[in-house]
N, C-alpha and C positions, 0 to 999 in steps of 0.2 A: 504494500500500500504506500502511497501518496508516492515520492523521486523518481523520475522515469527511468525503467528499468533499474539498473545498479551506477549510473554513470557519476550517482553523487558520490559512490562508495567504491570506485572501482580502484584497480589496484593503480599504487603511484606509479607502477614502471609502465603502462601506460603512457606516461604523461614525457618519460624521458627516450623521445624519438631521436634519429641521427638528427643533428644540427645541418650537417647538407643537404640533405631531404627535406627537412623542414626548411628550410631556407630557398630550395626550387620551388617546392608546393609554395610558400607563399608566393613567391614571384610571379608565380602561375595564376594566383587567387588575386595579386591586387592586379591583373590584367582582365581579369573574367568581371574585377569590380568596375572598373575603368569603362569596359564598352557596356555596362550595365546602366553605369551611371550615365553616357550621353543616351539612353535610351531614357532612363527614368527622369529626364532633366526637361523631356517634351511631353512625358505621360503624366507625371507626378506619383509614376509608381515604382517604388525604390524597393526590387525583387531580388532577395540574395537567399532562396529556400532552397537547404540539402547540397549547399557548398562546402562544407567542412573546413568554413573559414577558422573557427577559433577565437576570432578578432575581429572586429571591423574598425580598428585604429587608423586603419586607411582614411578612413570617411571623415574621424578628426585633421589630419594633415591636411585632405583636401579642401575642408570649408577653410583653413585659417590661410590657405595658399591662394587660394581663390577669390578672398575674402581684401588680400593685401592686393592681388593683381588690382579688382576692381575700384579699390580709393587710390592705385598711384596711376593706372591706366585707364581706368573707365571700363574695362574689357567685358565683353558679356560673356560670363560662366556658368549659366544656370543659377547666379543668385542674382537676389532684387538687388537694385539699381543701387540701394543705403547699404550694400553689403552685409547687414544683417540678419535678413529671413534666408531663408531657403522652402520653396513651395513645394510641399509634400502633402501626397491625400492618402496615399497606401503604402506603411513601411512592412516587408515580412520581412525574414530571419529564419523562418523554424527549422527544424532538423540540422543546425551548426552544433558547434559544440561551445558557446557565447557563455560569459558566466560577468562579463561587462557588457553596458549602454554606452556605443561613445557618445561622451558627452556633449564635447564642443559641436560635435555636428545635428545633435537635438535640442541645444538651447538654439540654436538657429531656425531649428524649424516649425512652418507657422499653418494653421489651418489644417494638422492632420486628421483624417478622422478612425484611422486603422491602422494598430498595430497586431504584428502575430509575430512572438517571441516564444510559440509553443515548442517543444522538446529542444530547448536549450540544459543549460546548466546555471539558473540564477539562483542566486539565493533570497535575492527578497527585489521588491518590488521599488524602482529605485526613486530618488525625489522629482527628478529631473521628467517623468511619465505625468505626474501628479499635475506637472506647468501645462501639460497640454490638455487644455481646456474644452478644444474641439470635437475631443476622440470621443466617438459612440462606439467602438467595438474594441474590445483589450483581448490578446488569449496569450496568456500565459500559464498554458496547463504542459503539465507535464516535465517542469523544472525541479527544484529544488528551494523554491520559495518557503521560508519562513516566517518572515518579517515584510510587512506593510509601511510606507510611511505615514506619517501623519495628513501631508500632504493630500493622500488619495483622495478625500472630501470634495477635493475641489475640481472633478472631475464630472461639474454638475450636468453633460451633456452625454454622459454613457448609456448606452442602451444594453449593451451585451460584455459581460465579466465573465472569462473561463479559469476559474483557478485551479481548476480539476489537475488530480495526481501531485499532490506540492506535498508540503510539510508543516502546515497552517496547522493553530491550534483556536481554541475557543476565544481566546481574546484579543487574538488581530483580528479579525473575521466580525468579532459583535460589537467592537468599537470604532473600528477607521473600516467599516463597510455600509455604514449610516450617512443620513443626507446625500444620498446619489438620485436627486428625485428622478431622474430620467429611467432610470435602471428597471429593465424590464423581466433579462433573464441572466440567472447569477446561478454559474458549477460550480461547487464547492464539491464535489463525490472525490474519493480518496484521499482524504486528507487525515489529520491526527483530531478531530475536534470531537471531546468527548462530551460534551452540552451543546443543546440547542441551540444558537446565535440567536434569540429573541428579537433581537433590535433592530433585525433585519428585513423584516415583515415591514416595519414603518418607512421605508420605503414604498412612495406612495404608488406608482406604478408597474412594480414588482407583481409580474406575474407568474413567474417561472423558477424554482427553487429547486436545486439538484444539491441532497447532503446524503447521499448512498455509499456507502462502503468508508464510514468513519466510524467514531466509537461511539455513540452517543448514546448514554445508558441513565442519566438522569430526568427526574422529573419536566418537562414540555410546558413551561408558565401559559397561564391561559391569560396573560395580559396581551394587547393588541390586535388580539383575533379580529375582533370585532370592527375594526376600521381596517383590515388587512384588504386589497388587492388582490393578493395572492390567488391562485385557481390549479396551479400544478406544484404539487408535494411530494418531494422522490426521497423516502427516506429507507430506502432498502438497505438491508443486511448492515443495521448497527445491532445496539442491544441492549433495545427499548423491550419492556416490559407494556401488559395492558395498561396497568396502574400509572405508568409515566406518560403518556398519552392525552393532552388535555383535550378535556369537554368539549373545550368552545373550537376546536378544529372542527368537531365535527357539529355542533350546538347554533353558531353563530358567524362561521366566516364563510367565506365565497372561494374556499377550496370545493374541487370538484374533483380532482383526479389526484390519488393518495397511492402510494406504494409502499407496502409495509413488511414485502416479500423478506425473508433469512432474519427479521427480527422475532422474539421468543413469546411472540404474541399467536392463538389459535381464533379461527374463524369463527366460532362461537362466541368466545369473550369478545370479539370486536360486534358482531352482531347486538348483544346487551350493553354497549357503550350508550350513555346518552347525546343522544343526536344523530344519533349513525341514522335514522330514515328520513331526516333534513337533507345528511351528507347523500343518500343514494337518488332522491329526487335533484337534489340538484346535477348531481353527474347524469343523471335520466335528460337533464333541461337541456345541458351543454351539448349534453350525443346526439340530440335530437337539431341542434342549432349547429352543429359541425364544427365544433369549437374544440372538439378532444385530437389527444395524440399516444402514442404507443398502446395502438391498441390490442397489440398483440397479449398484452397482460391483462387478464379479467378483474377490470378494477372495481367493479361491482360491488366486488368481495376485497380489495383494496393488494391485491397479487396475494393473498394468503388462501387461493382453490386448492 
């Protein structure tokens, strides 16, 4: 569960390649960066996915060289005119082996709306993501994220958070993953988080909640339900009990589609939950209005047939 694959944990010798090798493969890689970038400098889509770059240090040297040409020459390089921005709408990365953001060349850049830093090697989520104000879609599943910045907040125009497969526990996740009012659908599945994130619900648009294959074995507060959004609850195979389960999920919110599959809850006990025939008219409403999804799991019965 959560670090993709073993690569947080793999062995150091790994990491000690021939230094000539590694020295042609980069050579090779800041050329493959090179005709990327006069392509992504007309697209504004900046595509470096399953390069086994390691680094993208390149891209700092290029803004601050580019950056000089343009205030002593005027030269057109792909940045604005003030030498400042650099116009990016799509940055990917994933399947490198990245465990840095270069930085110099993301305080530059303006109006992103999409980053994908998925099956890297981060460890947390850096400050520098947090400045881009633009971004409605983040994925950064599949790393080795631990640590959030405080910063995240301010990221009031996100629609889609993937932190799925990280190293997240219960209290980055229930305190700097609040006030994202845009935030629609937020993975959190495979991570270490052994409570609920409550605070997450308050999120006002938040329809879409993925916390499957973590540990989550305590009590479900029944505070928020009731002004929650929410309408998809994936909380498969943690090791929730019936008893930890609140009410008002199924009493008083506007979930409709529940997964409760691998936790140590039987179909019976959930049938004598109060509210469970609120909860099954309402997924009756949604199915009937084409508003559900994965249906290959009979959520009826909430995946525990």
């Amino acid at each position: 569960m959560g670090c993709f694959s073993a690569k947080c944990h793999s062995d150091k010798s790994n990491k000690a390649k021939g230094t000539e090798s590694s020295k042609n493969q980069m050579t090779i890689s800041n050329d493959k960066i090179s005709a990327k970038l006069a392509t992504a400098r007309n697209t504004l889509n900046y595509n470096f996915e399953k390069m086994k770059l390691e680094s993208l240090e390149i891209l700092n040297k290029l803004a601050t060289k580019n950056s000089i040409k343009e205030k002593n020459k005027g030269e057109k390089s792909g940045l604005n005119k003030n030498s400042d921005e650099i116009m990016v709408k799509v940055f990917s990365a994933n399947n490198n082996f990245l465990r840095n953001i270069p930085k110099e060349f993301f305080k530059k850049v303006t109006k992103i709306t999409k980053i994908d830093f998925s099956y890297n090697e981060f460890q947390e989520i850096d400050e520098i993501i947090s400045e881009k104000t633009t971004l409605k879609i983040l994925l950064l599943n599949n790393n080795c994220v631990s640590f959030i910045s405080k910063g995240f907040q301010n990221l009031k125009n996100l629609k889609e958070l993937n932190l799925s497969h990280n190293l997240l526990n219960y209290s980055e996740v229930n305190e700097k993953l609040i006030g994202l009012e845009n935030l629609e659908n937020l993975n959190l599945s495979h991570n270490k988080i052994k409570t609920f994130p409550i605070k997450i619900i308050k999120n006002e648009k938040l329809l879409d909640l993925n916390l499957s294959y973590n540990l989550i074995e305590s009590a479900i507060s029944n505070e928020f339900w009731d002004n929650s959004n929410l309408q998809y609850l994936e909380l498969s195979f943690n090791k929730l009990t019936i008893n930890e389960l609140a009410d008002n999920i199924f009493n008083c919110s506007n979930v409709a589609n529940l997964n409760l599959k691998g936790n140590k809850i039987l179909l019976e006990e959930l049938k004598h939950k109060k509210g469970f025939e609120k909860f099954v008219e309402r997924r009756r409403q949604k199915k009937e209005q084409g508003f559900l999804h994965n249906l290959a799991i009979n959520f009826d019965f909430c995946g525990l047939d």
